[in-house]
PDB file of N, H, CA, C and O in Angstrom:
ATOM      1  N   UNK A   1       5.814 -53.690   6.911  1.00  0.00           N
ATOM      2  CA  UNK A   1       5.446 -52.752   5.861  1.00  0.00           C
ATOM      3  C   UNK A   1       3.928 -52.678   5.750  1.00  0.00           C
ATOM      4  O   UNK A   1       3.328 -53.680   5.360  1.00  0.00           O
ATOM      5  N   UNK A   2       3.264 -51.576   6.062  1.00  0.00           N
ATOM      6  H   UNK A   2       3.751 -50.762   6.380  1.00  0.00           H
ATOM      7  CA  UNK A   2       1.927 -51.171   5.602  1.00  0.00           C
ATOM      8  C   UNK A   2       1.560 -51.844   4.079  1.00  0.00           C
ATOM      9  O   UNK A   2       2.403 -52.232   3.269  1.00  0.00           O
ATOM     10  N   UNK A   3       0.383 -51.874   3.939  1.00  0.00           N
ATOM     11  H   UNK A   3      -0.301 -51.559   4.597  1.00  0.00           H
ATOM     12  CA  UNK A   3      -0.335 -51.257   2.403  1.00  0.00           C
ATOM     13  C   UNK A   3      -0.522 -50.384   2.187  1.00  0.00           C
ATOM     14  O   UNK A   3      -0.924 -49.597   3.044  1.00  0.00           O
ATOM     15  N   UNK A   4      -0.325 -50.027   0.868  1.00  0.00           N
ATOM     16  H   UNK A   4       0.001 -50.666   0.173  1.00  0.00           H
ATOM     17  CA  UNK A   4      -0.521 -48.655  -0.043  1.00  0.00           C
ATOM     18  C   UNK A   4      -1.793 -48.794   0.121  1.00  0.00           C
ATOM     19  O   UNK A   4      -1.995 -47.868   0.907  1.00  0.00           O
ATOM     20  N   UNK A   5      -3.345 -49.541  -0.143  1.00  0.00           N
ATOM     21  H   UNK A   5      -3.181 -50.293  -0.781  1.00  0.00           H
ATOM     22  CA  UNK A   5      -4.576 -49.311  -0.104  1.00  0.00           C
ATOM     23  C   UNK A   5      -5.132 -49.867   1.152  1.00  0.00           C
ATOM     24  O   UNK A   5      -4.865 -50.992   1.576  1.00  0.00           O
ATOM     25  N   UNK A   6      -6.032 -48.892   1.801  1.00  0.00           N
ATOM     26  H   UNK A   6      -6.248 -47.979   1.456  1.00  0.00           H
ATOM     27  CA  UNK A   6      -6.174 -49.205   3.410  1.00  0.00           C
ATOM     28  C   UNK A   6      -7.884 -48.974   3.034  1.00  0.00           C
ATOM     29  O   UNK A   6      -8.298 -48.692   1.909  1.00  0.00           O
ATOM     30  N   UNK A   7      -8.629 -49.142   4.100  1.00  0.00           N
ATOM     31  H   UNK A   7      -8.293 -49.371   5.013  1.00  0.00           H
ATOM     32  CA  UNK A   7     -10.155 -49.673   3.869  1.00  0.00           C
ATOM     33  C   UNK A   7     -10.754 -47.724   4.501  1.00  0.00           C
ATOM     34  O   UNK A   7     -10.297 -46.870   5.260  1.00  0.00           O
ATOM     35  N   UNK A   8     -12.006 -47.876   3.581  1.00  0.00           N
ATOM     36  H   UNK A   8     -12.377 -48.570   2.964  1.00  0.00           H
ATOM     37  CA  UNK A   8     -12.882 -46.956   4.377  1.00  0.00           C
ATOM     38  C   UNK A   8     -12.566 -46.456   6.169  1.00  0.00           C
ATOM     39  O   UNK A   8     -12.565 -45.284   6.547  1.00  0.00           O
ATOM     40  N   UNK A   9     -12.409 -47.220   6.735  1.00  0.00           N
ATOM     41  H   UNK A   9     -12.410 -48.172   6.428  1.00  0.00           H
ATOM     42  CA  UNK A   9     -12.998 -47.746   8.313  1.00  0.00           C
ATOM     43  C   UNK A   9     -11.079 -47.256   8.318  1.00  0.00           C
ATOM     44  O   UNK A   9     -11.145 -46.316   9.111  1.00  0.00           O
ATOM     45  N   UNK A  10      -9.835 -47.333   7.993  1.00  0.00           N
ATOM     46  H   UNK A  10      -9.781 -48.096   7.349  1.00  0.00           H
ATOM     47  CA  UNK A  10      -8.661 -47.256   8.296  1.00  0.00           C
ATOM     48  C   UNK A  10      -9.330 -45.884   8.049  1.00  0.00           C
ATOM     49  O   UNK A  10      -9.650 -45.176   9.004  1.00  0.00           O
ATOM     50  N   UNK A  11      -9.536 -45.520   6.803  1.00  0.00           N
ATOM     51  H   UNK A  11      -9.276 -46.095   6.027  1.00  0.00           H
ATOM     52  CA  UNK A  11      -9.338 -43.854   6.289  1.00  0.00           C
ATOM     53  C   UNK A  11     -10.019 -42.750   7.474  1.00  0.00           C
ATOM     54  O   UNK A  11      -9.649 -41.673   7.943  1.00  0.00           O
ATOM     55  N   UNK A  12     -10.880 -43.397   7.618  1.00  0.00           N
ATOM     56  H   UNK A  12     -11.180 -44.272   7.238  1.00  0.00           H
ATOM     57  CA  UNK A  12     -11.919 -42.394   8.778  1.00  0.00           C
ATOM     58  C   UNK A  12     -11.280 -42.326  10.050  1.00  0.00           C
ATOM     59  O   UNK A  12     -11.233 -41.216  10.580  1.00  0.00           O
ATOM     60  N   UNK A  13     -10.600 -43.648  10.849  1.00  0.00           N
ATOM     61  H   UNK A  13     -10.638 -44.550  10.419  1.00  0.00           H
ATOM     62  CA  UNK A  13      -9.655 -42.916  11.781  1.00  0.00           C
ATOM     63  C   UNK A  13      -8.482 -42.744  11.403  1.00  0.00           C
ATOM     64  O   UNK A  13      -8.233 -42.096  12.420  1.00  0.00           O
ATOM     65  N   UNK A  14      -7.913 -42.737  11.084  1.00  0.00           N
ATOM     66  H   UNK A  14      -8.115 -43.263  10.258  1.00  0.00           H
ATOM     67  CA  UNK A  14      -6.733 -41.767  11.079  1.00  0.00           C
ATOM     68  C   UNK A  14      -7.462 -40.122  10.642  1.00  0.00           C
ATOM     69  O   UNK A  14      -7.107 -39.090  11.211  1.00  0.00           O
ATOM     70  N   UNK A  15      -8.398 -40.157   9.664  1.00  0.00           N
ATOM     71  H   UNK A  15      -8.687 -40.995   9.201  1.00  0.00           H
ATOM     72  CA  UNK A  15      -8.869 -38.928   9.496  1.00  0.00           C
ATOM     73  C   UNK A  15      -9.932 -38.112  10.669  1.00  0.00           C
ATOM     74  O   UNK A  15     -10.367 -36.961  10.706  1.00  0.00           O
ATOM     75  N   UNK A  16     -10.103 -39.290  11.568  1.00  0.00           N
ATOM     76  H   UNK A  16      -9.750 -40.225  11.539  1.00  0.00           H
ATOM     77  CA  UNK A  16     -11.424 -38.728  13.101  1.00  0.00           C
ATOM     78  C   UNK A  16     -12.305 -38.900  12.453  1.00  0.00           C
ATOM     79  O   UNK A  16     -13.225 -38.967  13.267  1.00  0.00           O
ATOM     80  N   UNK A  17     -12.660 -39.013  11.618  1.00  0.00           N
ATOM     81  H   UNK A  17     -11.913 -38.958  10.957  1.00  0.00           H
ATOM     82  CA  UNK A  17     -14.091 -39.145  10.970  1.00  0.00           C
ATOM     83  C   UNK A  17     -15.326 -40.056  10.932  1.00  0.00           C
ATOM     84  O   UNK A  17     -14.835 -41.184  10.967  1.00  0.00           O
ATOM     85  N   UNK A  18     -16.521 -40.169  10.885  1.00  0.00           N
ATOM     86  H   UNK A  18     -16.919 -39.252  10.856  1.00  0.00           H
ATOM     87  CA  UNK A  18     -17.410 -41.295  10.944  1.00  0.00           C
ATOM     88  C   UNK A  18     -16.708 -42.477   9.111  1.00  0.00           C
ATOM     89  O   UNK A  18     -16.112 -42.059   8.118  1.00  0.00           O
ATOM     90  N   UNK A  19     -17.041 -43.484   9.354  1.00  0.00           N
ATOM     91  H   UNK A  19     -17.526 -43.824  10.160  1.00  0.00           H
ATOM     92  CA  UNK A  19     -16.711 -44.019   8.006  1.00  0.00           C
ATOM     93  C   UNK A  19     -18.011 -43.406   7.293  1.00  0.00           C
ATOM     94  O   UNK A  19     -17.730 -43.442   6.095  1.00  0.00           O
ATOM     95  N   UNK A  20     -19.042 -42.967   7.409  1.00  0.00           N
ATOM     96  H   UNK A  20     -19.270 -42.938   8.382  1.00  0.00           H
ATOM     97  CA  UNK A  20     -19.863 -42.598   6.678  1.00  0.00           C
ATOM     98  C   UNK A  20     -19.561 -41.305   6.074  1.00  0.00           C
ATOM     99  O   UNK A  20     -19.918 -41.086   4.916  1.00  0.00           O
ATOM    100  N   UNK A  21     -19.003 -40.527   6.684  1.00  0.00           N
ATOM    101  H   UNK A  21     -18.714 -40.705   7.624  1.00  0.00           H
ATOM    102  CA  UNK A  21     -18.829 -38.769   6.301  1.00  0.00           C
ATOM    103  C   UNK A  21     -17.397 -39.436   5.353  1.00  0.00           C
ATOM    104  O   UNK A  21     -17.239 -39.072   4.188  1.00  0.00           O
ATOM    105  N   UNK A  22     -16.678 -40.168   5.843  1.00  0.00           N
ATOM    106  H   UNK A  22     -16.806 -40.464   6.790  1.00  0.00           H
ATOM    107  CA  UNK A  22     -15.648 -40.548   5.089  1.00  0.00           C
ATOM    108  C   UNK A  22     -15.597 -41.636   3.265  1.00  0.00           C
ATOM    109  O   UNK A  22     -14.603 -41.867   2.577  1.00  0.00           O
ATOM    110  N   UNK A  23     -17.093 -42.068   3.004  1.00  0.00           N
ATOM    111  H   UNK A  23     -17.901 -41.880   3.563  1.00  0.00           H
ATOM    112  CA  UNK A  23     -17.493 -42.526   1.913  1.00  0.00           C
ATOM    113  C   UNK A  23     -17.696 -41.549   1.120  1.00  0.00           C
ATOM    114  O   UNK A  23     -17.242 -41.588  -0.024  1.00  0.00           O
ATOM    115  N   UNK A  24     -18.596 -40.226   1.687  1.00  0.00           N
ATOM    116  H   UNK A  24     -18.965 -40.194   2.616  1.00  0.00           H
ATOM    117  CA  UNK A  24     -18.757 -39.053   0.999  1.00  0.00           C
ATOM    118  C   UNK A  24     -18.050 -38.422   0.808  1.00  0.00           C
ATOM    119  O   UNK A  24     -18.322 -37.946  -0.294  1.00  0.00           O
ATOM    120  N   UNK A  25     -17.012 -37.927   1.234  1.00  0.00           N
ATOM    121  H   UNK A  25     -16.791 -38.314   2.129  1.00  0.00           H
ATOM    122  CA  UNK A  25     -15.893 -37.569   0.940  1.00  0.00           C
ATOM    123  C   UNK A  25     -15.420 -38.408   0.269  1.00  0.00           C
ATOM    124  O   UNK A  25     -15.471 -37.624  -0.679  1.00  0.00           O
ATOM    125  N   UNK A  26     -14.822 -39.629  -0.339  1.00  0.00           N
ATOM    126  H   UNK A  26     -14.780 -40.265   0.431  1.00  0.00           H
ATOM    127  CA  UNK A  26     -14.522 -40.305  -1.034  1.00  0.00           C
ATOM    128  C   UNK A  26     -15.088 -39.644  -2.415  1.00  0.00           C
ATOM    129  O   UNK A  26     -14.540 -38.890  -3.219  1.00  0.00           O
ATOM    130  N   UNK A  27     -16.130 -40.100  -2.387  1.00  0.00           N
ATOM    131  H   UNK A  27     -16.574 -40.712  -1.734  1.00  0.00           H
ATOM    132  CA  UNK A  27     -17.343 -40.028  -3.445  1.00  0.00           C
ATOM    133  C   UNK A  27     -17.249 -38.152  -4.441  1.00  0.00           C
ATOM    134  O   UNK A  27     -17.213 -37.776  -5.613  1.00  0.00           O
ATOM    135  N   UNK A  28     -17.247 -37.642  -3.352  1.00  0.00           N
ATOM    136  H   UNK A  28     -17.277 -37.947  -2.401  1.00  0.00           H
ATOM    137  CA  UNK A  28     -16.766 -36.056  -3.980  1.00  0.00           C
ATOM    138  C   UNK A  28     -15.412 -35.728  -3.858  1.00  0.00           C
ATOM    139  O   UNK A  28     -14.928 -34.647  -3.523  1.00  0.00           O
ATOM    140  N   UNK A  29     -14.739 -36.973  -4.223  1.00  0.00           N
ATOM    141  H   UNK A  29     -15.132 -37.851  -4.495  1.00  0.00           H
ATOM    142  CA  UNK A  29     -13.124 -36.750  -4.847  1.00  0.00           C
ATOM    143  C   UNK A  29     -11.894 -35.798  -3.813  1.00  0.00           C
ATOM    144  O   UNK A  29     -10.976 -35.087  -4.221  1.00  0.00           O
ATOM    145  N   UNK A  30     -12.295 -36.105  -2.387  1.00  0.00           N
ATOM    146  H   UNK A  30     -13.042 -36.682  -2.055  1.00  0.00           H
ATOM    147  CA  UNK A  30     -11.756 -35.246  -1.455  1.00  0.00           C
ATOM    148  C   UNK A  30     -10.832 -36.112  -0.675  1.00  0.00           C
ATOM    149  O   UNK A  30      -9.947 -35.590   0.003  1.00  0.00           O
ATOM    150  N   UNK A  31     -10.985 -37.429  -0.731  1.00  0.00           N
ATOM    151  H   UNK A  31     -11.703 -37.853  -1.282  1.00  0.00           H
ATOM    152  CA  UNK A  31     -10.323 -38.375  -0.509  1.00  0.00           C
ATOM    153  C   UNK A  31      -9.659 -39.249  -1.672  1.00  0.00           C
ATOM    154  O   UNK A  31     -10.205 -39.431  -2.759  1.00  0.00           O
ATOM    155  N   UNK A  32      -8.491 -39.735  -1.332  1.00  0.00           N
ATOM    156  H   UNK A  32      -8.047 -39.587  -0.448  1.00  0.00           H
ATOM    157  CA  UNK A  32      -7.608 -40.617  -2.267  1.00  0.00           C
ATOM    158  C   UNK A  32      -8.240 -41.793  -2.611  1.00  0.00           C
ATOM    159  O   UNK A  32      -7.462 -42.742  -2.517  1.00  0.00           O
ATOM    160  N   UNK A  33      -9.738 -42.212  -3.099  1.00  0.00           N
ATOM    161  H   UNK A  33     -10.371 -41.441  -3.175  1.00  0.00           H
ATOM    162  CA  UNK A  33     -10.372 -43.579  -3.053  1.00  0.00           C
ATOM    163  C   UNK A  33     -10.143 -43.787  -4.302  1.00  0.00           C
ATOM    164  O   UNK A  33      -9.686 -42.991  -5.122  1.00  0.00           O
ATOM    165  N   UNK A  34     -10.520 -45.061  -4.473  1.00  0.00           N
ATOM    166  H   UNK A  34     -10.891 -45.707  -3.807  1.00  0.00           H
ATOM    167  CA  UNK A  34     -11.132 -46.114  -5.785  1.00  0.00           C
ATOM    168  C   UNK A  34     -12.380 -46.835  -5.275  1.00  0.00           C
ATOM    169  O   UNK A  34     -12.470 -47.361  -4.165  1.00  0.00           O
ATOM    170  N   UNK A  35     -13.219 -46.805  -6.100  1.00  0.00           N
ATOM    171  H   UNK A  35     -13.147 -46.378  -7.001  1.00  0.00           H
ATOM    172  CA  UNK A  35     -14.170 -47.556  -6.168  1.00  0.00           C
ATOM    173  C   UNK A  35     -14.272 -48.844  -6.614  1.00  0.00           C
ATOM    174  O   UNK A  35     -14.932 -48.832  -7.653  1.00  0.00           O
ATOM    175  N   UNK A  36     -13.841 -50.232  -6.242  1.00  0.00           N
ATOM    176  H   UNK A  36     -13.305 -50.242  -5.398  1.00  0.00           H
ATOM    177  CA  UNK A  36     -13.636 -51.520  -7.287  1.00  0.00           C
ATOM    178  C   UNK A  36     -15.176 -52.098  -6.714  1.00  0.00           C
ATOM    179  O   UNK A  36     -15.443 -52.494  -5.580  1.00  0.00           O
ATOM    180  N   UNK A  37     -16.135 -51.991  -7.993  1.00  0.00           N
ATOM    181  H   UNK A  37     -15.918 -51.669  -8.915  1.00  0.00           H
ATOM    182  CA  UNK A  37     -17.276 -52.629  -7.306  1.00  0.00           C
ATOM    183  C   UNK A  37     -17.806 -52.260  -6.281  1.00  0.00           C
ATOM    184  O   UNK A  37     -16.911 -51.446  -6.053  1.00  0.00           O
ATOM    185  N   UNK A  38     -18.501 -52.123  -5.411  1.00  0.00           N
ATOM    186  H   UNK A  38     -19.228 -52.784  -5.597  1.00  0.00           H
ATOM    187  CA  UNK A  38     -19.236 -51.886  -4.118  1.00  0.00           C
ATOM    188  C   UNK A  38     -17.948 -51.698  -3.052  1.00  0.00           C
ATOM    189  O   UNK A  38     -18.203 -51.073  -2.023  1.00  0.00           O
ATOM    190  N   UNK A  39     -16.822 -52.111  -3.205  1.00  0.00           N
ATOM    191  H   UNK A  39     -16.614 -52.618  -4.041  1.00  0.00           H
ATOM    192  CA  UNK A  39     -15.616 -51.866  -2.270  1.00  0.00           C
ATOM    193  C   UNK A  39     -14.670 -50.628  -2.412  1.00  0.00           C
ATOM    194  O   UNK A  39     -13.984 -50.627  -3.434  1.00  0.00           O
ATOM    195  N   UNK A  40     -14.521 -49.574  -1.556  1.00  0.00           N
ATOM    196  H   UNK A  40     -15.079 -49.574  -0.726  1.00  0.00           H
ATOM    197  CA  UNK A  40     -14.006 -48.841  -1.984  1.00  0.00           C
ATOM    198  C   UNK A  40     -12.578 -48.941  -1.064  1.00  0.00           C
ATOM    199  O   UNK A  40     -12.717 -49.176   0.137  1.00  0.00           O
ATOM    200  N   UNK A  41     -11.185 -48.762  -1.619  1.00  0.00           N
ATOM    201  H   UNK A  41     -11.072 -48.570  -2.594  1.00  0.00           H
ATOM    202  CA  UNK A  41     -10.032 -48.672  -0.685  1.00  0.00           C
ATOM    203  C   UNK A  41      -9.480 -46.945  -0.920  1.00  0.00           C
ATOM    204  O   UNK A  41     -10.102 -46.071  -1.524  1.00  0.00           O
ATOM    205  N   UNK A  42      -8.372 -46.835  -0.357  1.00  0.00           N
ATOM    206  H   UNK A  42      -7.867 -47.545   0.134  1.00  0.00           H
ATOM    207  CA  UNK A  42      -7.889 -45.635  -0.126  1.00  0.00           C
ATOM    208  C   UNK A  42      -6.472 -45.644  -0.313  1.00  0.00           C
ATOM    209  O   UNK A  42      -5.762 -46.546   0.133  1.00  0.00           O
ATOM    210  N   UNK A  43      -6.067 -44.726  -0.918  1.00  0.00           N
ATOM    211  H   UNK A  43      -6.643 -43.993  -1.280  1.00  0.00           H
ATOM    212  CA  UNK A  43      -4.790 -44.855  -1.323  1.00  0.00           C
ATOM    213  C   UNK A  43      -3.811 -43.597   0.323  1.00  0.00           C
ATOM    214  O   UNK A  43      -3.542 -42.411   0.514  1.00  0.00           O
ATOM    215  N   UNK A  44      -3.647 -45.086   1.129  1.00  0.00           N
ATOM    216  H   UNK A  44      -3.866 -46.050   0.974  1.00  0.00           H
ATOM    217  CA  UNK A  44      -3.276 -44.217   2.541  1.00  0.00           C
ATOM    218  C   UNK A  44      -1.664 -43.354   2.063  1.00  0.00           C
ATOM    219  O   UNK A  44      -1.595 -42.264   2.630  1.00  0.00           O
ATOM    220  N   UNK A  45      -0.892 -43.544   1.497  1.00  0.00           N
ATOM    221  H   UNK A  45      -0.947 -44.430   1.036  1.00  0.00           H
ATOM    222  CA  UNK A  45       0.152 -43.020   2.131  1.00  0.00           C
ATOM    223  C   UNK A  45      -0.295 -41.489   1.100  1.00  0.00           C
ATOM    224  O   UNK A  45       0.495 -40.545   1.126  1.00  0.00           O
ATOM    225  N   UNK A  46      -1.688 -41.380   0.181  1.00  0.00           N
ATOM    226  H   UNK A  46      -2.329 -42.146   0.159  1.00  0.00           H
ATOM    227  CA  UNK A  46      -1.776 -40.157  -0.528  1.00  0.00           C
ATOM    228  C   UNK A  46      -2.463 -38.881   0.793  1.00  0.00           C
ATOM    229  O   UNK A  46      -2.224 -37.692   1.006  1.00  0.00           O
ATOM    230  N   UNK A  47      -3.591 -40.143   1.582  1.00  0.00           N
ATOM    231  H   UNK A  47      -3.785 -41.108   1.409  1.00  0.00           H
ATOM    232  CA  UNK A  47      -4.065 -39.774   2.523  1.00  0.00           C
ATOM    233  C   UNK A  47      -3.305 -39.089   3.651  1.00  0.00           C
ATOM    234  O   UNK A  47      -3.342 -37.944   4.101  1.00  0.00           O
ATOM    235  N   UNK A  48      -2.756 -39.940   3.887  1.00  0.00           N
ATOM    236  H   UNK A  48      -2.726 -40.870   3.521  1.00  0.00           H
ATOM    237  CA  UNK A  48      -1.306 -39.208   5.388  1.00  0.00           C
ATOM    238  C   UNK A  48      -0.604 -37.967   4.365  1.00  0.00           C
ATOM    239  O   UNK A  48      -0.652 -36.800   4.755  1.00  0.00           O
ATOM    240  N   UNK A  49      -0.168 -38.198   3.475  1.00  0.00           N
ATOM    241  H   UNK A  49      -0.128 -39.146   3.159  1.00  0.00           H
ATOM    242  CA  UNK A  49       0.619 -36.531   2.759  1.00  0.00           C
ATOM    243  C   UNK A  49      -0.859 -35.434   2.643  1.00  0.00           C
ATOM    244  O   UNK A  49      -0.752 -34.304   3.121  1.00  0.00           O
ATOM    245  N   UNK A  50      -1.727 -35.714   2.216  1.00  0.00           N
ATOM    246  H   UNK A  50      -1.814 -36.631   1.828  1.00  0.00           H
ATOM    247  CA  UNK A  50      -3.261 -34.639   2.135  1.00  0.00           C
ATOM    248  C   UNK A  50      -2.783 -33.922   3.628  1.00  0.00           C
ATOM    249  O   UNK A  50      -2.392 -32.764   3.770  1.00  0.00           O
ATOM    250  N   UNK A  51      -2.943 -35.019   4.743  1.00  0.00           N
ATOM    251  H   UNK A  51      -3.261 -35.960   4.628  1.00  0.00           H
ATOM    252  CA  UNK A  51      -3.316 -34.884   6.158  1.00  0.00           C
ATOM    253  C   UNK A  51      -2.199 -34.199   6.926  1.00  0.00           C
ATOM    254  O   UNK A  51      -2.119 -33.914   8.121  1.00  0.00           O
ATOM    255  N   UNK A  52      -1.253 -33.989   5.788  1.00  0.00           N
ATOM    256  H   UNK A  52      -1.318 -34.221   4.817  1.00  0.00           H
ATOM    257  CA  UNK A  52       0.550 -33.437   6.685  1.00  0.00           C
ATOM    258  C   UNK A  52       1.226 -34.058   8.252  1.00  0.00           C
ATOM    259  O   UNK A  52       1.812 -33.574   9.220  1.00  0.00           O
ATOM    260  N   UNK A  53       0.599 -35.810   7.684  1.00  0.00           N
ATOM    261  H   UNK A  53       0.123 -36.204   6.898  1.00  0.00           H
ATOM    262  CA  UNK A  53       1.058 -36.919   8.948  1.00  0.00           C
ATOM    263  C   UNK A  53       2.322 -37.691   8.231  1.00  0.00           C
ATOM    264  O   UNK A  53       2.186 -38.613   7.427  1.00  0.00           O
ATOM    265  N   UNK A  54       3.318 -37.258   8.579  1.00  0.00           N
ATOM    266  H   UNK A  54       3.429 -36.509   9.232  1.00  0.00           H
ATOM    267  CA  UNK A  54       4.499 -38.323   8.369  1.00  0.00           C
ATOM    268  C   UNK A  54       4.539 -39.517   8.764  1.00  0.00           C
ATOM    269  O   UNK A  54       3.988 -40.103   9.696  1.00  0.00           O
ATOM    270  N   UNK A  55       5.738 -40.047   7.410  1.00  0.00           N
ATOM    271  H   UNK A  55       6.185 -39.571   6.653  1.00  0.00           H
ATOM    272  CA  UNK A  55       5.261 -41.745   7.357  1.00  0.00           C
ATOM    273  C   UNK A  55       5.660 -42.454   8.600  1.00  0.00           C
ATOM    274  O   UNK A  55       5.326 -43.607   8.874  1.00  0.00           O
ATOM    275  N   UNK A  56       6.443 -41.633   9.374  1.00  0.00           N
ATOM    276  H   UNK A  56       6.715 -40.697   9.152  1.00  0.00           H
ATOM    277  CA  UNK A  56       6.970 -42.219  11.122  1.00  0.00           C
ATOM    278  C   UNK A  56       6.129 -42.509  11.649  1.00  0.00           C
ATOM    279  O   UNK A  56       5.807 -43.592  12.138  1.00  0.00           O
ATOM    280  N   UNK A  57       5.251 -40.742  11.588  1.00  0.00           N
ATOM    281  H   UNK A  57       5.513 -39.863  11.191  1.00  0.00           H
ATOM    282  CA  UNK A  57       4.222 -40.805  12.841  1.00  0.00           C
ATOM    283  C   UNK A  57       3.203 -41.815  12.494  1.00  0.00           C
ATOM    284  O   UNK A  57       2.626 -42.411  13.404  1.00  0.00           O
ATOM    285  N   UNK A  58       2.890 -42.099  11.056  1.00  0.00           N
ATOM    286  H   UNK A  58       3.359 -41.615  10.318  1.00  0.00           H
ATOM    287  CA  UNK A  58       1.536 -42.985  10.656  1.00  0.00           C
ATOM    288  C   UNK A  58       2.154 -44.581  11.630  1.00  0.00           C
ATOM    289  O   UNK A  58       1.427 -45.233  12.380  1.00  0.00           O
ATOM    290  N   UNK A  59       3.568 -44.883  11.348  1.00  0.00           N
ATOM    291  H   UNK A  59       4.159 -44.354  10.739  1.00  0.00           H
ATOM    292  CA  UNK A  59       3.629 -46.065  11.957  1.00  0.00           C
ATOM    293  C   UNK A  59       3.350 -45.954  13.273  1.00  0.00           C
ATOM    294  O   UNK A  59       2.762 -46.919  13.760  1.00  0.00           O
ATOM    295  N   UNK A  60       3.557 -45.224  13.850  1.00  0.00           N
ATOM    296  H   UNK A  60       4.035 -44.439  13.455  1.00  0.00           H
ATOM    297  CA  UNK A  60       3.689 -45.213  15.478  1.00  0.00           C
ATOM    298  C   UNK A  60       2.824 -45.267  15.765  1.00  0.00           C
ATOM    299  O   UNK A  60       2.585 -46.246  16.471  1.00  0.00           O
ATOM    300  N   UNK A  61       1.764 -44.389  15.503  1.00  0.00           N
ATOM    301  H   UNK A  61       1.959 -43.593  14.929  1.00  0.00           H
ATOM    302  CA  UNK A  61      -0.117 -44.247  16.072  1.00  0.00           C
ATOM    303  C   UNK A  61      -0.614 -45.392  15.113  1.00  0.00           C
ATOM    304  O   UNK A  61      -1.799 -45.123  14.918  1.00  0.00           O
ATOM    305  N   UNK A  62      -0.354 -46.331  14.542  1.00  0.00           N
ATOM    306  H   UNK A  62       0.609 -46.550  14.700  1.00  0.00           H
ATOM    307  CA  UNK A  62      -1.183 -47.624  13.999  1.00  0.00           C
ATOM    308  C   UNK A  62      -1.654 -48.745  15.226  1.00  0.00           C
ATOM    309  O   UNK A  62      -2.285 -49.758  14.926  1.00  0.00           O
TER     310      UNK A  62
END
């Protein structure tokens, strides 16, 4: 079983993205994040439904 909260660095690939373009996006509410302190996680399985990646395919390409 996955986690529901996956790191910056998970969010950006599965999304192709640099983790940097992927903080900013965070940051302007375009991504599923939380901010706890200087750590930010991602709420992946909100991420994979945004991204129209089923929860199969997310296991398979991990």
């Amino acid at each position: 079983m996955q986690s529901v909260l996956g790191t910056m660095a998970e969010a950006a690939k599965v999304c192709n993205i640099s983790n940097r373009y992927a903080y900013r996006l965070a940051e302007q509410g375009k991504i599923p994040a939380v901010q706890i302190g200087n750590v930010w996680r991602v709420n992946m399985p909100k991420l994979r439904e945004q991204l129209g990646i089923k929860e199969k395919d997310a296991y398979e390409n991990a």
